[in-house]
VOFIVEX-363107 format. One line per field, with one value per residue (C-alpha): x, y, z; residue in one letter; residue number from 1. Coordinates in Angstrom, 2 decimals. Example, Ala and Ser with C-alpha at 12.3 -4.5 7.8 and 13.67 -1.06 7.14 Angstrom:
% residues 2
u	c(12.30 13.67)
v	c(-4.50 -1.06)
w	c(7.80 7.14)
marse	c(A S)
lofi	c(1 2)
% end
This chain:
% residues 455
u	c(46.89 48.80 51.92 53.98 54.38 54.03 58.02 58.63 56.66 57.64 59.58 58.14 56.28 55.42 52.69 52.80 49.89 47.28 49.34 49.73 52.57 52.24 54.43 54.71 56.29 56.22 52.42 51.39 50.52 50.04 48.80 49.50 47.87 50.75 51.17 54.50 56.68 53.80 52.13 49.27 48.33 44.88 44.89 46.31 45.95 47.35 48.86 45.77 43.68 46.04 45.72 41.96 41.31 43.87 45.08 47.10 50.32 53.26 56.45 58.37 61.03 62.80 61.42 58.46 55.03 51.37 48.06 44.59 41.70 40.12 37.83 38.37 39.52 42.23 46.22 47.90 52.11 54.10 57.76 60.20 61.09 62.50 59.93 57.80 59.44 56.96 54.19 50.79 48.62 45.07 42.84 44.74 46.41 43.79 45.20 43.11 45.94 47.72 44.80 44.12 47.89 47.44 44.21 45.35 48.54 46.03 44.32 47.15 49.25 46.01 43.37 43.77 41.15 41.76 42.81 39.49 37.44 38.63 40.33 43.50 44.24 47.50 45.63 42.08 44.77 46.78 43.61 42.04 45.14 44.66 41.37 42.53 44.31 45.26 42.14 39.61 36.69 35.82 32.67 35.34 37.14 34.30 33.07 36.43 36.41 32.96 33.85 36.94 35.91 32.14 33.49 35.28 31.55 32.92 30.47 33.04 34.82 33.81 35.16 33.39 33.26 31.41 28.61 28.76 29.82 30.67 30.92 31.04 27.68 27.29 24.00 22.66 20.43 18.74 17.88 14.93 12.81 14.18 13.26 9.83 8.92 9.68 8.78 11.84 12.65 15.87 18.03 20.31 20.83 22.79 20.91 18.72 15.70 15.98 15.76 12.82 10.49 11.85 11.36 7.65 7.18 9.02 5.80 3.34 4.85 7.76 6.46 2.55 2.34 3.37 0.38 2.49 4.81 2.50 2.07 6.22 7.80 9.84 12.69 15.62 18.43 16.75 14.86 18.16 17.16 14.05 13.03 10.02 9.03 7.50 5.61 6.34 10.23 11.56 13.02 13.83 16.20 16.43 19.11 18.99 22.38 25.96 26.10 23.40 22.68 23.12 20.30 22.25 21.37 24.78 23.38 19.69 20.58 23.46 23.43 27.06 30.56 32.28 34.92 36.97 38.85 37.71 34.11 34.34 36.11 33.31 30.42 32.13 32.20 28.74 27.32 28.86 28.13 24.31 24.54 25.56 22.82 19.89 21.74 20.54 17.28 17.09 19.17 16.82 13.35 14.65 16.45 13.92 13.91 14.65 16.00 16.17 16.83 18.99 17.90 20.28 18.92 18.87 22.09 23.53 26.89 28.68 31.24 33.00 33.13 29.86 28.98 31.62 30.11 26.55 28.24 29.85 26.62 25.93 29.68 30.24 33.86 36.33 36.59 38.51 36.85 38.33 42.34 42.68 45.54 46.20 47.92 51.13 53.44 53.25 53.17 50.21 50.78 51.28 48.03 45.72 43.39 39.84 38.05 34.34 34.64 32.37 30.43 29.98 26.69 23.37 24.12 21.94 23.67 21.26 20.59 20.32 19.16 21.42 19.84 21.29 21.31 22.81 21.47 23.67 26.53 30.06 30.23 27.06 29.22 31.93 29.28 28.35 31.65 31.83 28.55 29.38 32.45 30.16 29.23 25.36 24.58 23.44 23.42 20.36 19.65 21.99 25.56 26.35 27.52 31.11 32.38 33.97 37.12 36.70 36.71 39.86 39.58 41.93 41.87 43.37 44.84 42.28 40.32 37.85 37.38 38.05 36.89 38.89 38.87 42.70 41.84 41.66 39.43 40.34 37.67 38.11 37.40 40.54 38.50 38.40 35.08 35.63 33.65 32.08 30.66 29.97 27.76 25.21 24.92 21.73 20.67 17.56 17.23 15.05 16.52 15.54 11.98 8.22 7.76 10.56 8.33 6.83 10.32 11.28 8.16 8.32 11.99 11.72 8.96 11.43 14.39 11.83 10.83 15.08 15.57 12.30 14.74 17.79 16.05)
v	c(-7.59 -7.28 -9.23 -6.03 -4.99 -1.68 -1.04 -1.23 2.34 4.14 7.19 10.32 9.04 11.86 11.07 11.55 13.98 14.41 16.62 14.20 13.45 9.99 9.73 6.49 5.97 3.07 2.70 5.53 7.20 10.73 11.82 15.75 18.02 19.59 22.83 23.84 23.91 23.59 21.38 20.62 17.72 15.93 12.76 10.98 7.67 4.15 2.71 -0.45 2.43 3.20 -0.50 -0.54 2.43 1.45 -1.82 -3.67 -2.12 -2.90 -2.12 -1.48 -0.98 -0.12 3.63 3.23 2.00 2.47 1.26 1.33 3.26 0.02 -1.44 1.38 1.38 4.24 2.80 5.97 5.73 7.23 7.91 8.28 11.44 13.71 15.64 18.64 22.22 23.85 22.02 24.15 23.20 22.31 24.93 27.49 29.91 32.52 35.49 35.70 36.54 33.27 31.30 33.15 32.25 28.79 28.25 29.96 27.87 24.53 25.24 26.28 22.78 20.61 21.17 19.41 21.75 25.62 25.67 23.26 25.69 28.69 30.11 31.74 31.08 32.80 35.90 35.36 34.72 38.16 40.03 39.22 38.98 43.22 42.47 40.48 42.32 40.72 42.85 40.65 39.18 35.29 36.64 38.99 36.26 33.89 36.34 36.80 32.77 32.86 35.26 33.57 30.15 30.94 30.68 27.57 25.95 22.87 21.35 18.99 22.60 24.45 26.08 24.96 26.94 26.48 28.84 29.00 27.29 28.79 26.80 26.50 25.44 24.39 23.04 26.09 27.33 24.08 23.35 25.49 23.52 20.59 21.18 22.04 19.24 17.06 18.70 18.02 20.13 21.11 21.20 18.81 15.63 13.28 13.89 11.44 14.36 14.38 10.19 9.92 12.85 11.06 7.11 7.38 9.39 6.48 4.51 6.64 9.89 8.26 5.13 6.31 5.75 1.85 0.01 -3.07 -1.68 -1.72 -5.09 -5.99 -2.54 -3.47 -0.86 -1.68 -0.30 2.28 3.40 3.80 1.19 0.57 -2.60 -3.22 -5.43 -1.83 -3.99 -7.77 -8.08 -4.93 -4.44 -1.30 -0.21 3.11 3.98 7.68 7.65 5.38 5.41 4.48 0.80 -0.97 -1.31 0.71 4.02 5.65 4.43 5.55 8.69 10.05 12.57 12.75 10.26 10.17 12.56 10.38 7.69 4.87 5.99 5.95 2.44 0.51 2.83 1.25 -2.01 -2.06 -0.58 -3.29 -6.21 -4.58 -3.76 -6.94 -8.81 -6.59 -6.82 -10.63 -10.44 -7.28 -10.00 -12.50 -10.59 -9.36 -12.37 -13.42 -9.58 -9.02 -6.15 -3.31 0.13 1.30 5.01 7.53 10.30 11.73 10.31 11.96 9.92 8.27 5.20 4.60 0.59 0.73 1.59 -0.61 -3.51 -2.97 -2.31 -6.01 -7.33 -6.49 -7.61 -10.89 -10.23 -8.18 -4.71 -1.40 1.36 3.82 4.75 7.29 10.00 13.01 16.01 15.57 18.94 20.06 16.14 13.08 10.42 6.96 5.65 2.92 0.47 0.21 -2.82 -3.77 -7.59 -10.09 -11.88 -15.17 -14.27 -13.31 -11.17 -10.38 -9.65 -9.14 -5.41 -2.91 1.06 3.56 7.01 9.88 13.61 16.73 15.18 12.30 13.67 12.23 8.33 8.32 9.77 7.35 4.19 5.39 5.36 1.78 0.75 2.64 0.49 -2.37 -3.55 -4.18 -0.70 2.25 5.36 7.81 11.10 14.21 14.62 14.47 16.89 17.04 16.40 13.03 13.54 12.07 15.08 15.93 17.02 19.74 21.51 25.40 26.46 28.41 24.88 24.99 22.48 22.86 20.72 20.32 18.26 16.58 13.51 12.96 9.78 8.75 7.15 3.55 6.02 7.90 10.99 12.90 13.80 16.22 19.96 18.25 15.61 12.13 12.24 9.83 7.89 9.11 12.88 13.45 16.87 16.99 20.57 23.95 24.45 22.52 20.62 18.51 15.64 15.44 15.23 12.37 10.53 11.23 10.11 6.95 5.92 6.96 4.18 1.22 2.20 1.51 -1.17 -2.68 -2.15 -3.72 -6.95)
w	c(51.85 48.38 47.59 47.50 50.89 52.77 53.41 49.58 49.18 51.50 51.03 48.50 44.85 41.92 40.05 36.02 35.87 38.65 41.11 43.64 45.89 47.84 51.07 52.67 56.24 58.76 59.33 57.30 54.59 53.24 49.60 48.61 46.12 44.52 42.04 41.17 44.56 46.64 48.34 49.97 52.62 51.12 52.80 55.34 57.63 58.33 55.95 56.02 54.47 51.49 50.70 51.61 48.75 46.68 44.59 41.57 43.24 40.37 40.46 36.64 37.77 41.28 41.00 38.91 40.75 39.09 40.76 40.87 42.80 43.93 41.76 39.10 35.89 35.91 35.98 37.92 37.67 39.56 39.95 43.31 43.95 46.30 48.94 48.34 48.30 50.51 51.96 53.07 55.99 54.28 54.23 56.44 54.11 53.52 51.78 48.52 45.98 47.02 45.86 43.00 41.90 42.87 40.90 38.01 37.95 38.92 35.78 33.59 34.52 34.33 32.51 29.45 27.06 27.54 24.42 22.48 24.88 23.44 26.00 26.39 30.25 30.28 29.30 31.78 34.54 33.75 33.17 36.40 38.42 39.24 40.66 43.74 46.47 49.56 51.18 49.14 50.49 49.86 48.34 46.19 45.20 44.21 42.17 40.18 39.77 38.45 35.62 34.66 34.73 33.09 29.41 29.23 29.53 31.17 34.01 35.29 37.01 39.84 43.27 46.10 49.20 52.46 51.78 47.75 44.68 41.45 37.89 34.63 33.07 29.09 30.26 31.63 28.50 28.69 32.39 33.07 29.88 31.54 34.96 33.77 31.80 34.24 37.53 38.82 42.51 41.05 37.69 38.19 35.95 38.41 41.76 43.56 43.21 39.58 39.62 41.69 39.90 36.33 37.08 37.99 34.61 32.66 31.85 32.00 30.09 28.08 27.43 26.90 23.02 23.38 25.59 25.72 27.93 30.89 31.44 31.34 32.83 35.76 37.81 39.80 41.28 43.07 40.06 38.63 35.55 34.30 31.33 29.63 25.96 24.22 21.35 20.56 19.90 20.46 24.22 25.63 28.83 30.59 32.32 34.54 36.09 36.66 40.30 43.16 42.29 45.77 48.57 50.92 52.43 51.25 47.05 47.99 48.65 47.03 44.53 43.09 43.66 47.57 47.38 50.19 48.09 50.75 50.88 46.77 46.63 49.14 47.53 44.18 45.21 46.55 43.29 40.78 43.08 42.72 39.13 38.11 39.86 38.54 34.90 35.24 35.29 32.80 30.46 31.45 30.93 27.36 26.27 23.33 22.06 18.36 19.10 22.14 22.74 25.17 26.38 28.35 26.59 30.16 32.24 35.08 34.76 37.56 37.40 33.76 35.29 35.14 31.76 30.78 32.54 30.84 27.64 28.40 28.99 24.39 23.38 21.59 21.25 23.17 21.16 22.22 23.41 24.11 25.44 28.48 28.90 31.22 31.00 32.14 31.61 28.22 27.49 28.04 30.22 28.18 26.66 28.37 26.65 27.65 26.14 26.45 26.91 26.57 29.90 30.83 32.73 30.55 27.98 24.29 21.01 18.65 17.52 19.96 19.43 22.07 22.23 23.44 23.60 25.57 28.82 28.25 30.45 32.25 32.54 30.42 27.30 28.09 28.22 24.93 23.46 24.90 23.45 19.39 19.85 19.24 15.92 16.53 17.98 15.96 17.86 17.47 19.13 19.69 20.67 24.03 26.29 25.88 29.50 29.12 31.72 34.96 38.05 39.11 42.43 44.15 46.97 47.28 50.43 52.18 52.00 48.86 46.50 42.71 40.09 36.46 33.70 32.79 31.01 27.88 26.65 22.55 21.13 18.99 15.64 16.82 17.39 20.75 21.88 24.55 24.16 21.19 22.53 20.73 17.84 16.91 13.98 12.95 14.27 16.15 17.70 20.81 22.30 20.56 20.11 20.96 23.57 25.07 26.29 22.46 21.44 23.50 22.29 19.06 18.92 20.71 18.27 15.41 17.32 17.22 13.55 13.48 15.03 13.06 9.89 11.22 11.48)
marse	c(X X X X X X X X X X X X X X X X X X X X X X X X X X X X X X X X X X X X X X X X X X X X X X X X X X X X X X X X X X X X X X X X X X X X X X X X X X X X X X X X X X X X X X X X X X X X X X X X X X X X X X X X X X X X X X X X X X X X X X X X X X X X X X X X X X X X X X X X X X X X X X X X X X X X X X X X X X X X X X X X X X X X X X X X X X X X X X X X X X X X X X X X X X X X X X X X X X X X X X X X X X X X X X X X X X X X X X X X X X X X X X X X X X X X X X X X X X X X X X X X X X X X X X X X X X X X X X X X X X X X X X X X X X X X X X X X X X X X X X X X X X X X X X X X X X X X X X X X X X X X X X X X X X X X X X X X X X X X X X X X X X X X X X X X X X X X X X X X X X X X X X X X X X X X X X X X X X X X X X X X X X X X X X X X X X X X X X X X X X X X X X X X X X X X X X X X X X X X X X X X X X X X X X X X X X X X X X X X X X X X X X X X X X X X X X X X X X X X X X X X X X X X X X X X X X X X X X X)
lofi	c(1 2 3 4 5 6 7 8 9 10 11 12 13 14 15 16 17 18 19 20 21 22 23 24 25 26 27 28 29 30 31 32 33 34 35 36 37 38 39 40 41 42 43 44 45 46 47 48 49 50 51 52 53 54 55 56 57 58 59 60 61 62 63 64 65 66 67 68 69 70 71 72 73 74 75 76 77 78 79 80 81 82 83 84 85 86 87 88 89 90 91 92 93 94 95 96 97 98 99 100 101 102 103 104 105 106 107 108 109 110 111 112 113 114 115 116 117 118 119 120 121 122 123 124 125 126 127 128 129 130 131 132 133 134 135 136 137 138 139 140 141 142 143 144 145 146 147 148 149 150 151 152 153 154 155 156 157 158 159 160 161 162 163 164 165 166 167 168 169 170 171 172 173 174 175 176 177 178 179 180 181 182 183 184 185 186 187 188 189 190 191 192 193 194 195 196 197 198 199 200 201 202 203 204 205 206 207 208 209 210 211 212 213 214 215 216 217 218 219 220 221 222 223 224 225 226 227 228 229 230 231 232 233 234 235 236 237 238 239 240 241 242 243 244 245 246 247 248 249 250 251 252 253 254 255 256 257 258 259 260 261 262 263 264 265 266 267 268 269 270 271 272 273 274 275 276 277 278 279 280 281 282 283 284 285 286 287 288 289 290 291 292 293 294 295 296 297 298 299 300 301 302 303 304 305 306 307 308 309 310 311 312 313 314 315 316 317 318 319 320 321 322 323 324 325 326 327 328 329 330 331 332 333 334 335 336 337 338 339 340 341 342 343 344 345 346 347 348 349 350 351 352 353 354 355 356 357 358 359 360 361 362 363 364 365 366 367 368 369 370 371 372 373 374 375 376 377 378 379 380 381 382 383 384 385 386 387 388 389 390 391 392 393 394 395 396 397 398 399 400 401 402 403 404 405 406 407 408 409 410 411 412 413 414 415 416 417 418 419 420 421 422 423 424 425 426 427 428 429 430 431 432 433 434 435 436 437 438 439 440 441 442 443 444 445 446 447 448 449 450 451 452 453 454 455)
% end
C-alpha cells in the first residue's frame, strides 16, 4: 500500500488534459470520461484496485495530486474540483446526434494535430453535422465517422463498435505489398499473426545473403526478438513489436495493449520482468561485437518503457530523450523529461546501426527517438510513421470506443515528429517500387557496409 493513504483522495480530481474525472469515496473509486459538462462513468471498483493499477501518488500541494499508471512512464496531474455537471450511464444514451456532438467535441478538445493533419475540424464537424438525424442507424452513423475521420490519416484513431470499426489509416497504400511479401493472414503490423508468419522468415528470407547467421540466430520473447553474429563482428537484433515478451498465455497471444488499466499494469509488469531477462543473454551473446544493427524496420509498437529499457541497455551516460505534453484546453500540460539511462546489468556501447522505415510504428517511433538520442547510433532507413502519441482511449455514450491521439512527444533535437515521422540519418527507401523483400536485403547489406565504416 502507498504512504499516502486512501482518505486523502477522496472527493472529485480534474485531470490537466485526458478528460478524466477521478472520484474517490470510502472504499471506492470511480474514474469518468469527461467532454465539456458531461460525463461519463469508465471505471469503477474498490479502492485496492485504484492502488493496484495505479502508483507514485504525490501530493504538490493540498489540491494538486499526479501519479503513475503502474509501471509506466506517463506523470498524470490532476487538480480537486467540484463534481461533474451531468453524468451519462455508459453506453446507454443511443440517439445518434448526441454522439455525433460528443465525438466531434472529443476530437475538437483533444486531439492535439487537426491542425499538422490538415484539417479544419470545426468545419468537418459543421459539414457533417446535417447528415445525422436522430432517426440514424449505427451503420448511418459509422459511415459518417468513417468519412470524417479518413483524412486526418492518423492510425492511432478509430470508433469501435460491436459489429464494426472504422479508422483512419496512413498505412493503408502500403499494406497489401506488405501482406504479400510476407504471407501474413492479415495486414496488421502489431498482431500476434503478423509475428509468427514474420519470425520464421527472419533467417531464412532476411537474413539469407549472410551464411554466418545460421549457426548463431537465436529468438526469444515469443519470437518477439530475434539475435544472431551476421559475419565476424558485426551483431544484429530484430525486434517485431514492444509488447508480448512474458511466457504467459495473456503475452502469447495478444495482439494490441489491455484496454482495462489493471489488466495493462500486470500485462506491463509481466512483460519488463521478461524483457529484461532475455535482454541478458542477447547482451551476453553479442558482447564481443564491433558493432550491431538494431532492426525495427517492421515494429508493431507497444510499451514506450520498453523501448526505453532496450535503448538503456546501448547508453553509457544518462541522455534526454524526449519530453511528453498533452493537450490541455487551448494550452499543453507542463513538460516531462524522458531519459535513456544507463544499466547496471549487460549492456554494449560500441557502434550500433538502428534501421527503420514506415513499418516502424507507435512505441517503435518513440524507441527510436530514445536510441538517435544516443551518440553511437546512426539511424538508416525511412521515416517512420508519424503516430508517436500514446492511444487515448474514450468511450461515447451509446458504448463505442474511440481512439485519438493528445500527446505530444518533443524530441532531444527540439523537433516534433508527429505526422512526419522521425527521419533517419541516412535515407534508404524500401516502399515505392520492386520488390519489398529485395529492398530489405539489399538495405540491411547497405547498414553492415555502415557500421564496417564506423569502426
Amino acid at each position: 500500500m502507498p504512504s499516502i493513504k486512501p482518505n486523502q483522495l477522496e472527493g472529485w480530481w480534474r485531470s490537466r488534459g485526458y478528460g478524466w474525472m477521478l472520484r474517490v469515496t470510502p472504499g471506492a473509486f470511480e474514474l469518468y470520461d469527461t467532454v465539456g459538462l458531461v460525463s461519463l462513468l469508465r471505471e469503477s471498483g474498490p479502492i485496492d484496485d485504484l492502488f493496484e493499477c495505479c502508483d507514485r501518488f504525490a501530493f504538490s500541494g493540498p489540491d494538486e495530486l499526479s501519479l503513475f499508471h503502474r509501471g509506466d512512464l506517463t506523470r498524470h496531474q490532476f487538480d480537486r474540483s467540484g463534481g461533474p455537471v451531468t453524468i451519462f450511464p455508459s453506453g446507454q444514451h443511443k440517439d445518434p446526434v448526441s454522439n455525433f456532438n460528443f465525438l466531434c467535441q472529443l476530437f475538437d478538445e483533444h486531439h492535439a494535430f487537426l491542425r499538422e493533419r490538415g484539417v479544419d475540424w470545426k468545419e468537418v464537424s459543421r459539414a457533417y453535422r446535417s447528415r445525422v438525424t436522430a432517426s440514424a442507424s449505427d451503420e448511418k452513423l459509422l459511415d459518417v465517422f468513417s468519412e470524417m475521420l479518413a483524412p486526418l490519416r492518423d492510425n492511432h484513431v478509430y470508433v469501435a463498435s460491436p459489429t464494426r470499426v472504422v479508422s483512419s489509416d496512413k498505412l493503408a497504400p502500403l499494406r497489401p505489398d506488405f501482406q504479400r511479401a510476407f504471407r501474413l493472414p492479415t495486414t496488421r503490423v502489431s498482431s500476434r499473426s503478423t509475428v509468427d508468419a514474420i519470425a520464421p522468415q527472419i533467417l531464412c528470407t532476411l537474413l539469407a545473403d549472410f551464411p554466418s547467421a545460421k549457426s548463431t540466430f537465436r529468438s526469444g520473447c515469443n519470437d518477439v526478438l530475434s539475435w544472431c553474429e551476421l559475419e565476424p563482428g558485426i551483431g544484429y537484433i530484430n525486434i517485431l513489436r514492444l509488447f508480448g515478451f512474458a511466457d504467459t498465455v495473456a503475452a502469447r497471444t495478444a495482439d494490441d495493449l489491455p484496454h482495462s488499466r489493471i489488466e495493462a499494469a500486470r500485462f506491463l509488469e509481466d512483460d519488463m520482468a521478461a524483457l529484461e531477462r532475455e535482454l541478458d543473454s542477447v547482451m551476453i551473446d553479442l558482447a564481443s561485437m564491433r558493432a550491431i544493427i538494431v532492426d525495427i524496420r517492421i515494429n508493431g509498437g507497444g510499451f514506450d518503457h520498453a523501448g526505453l529499457a532496450i535503448a538503456g541497455r546501448f547508453a553509457g551516460s544518462e541522455r534526454l530523450a524526449y519530453t511528453k505534453q498533452t493537450k490541455w484546453g487551448s494550452t499543453r500540460t507542463a513538460a516531462q523529461q524522458i531519459c535513456v539511462h544507463p544499466v547496471q546489468r549487460p549492456s554494449y556501447h560500441g557502434p550500433i546501426v538502428l534501421l527503420t522505415s514506415a513499418l516502424t510504428l507507435s512505441a517503435g517511433e518513440v524507441f527510436a527517438l530514445c536510441m538517435r538520442a544516443l551518440p553511437n547510433v546512426t539511424t538508416v532507413g525511412e521515416a517512420t510513421l508519424g503516430i508517436l502519441s500514446d492511444n487515448l482511449l474514450k468511450c461515447l455514450p451509446n458504448g463505442w470506443e474511440v481512439s485519438l491521439s493528445n500527446e505530444i512527444y518533443t524530441a532531444a533535437d527540439g523537433n516534433v515528429y508527429e505526422v512526419v515521422g522521425v527521419p533517419p540519418d541516412f535515407s534508404e527507401p524500401v516502399f515505392g517500387g520492386g520488390s519489398i523483400l529485395e529492398s530489405f536485403r539489399t538495405w540491411l547489406a547497405a547498414a553492415v557496409r555502415l557500421a564496417k565504416s564506423r569502426l
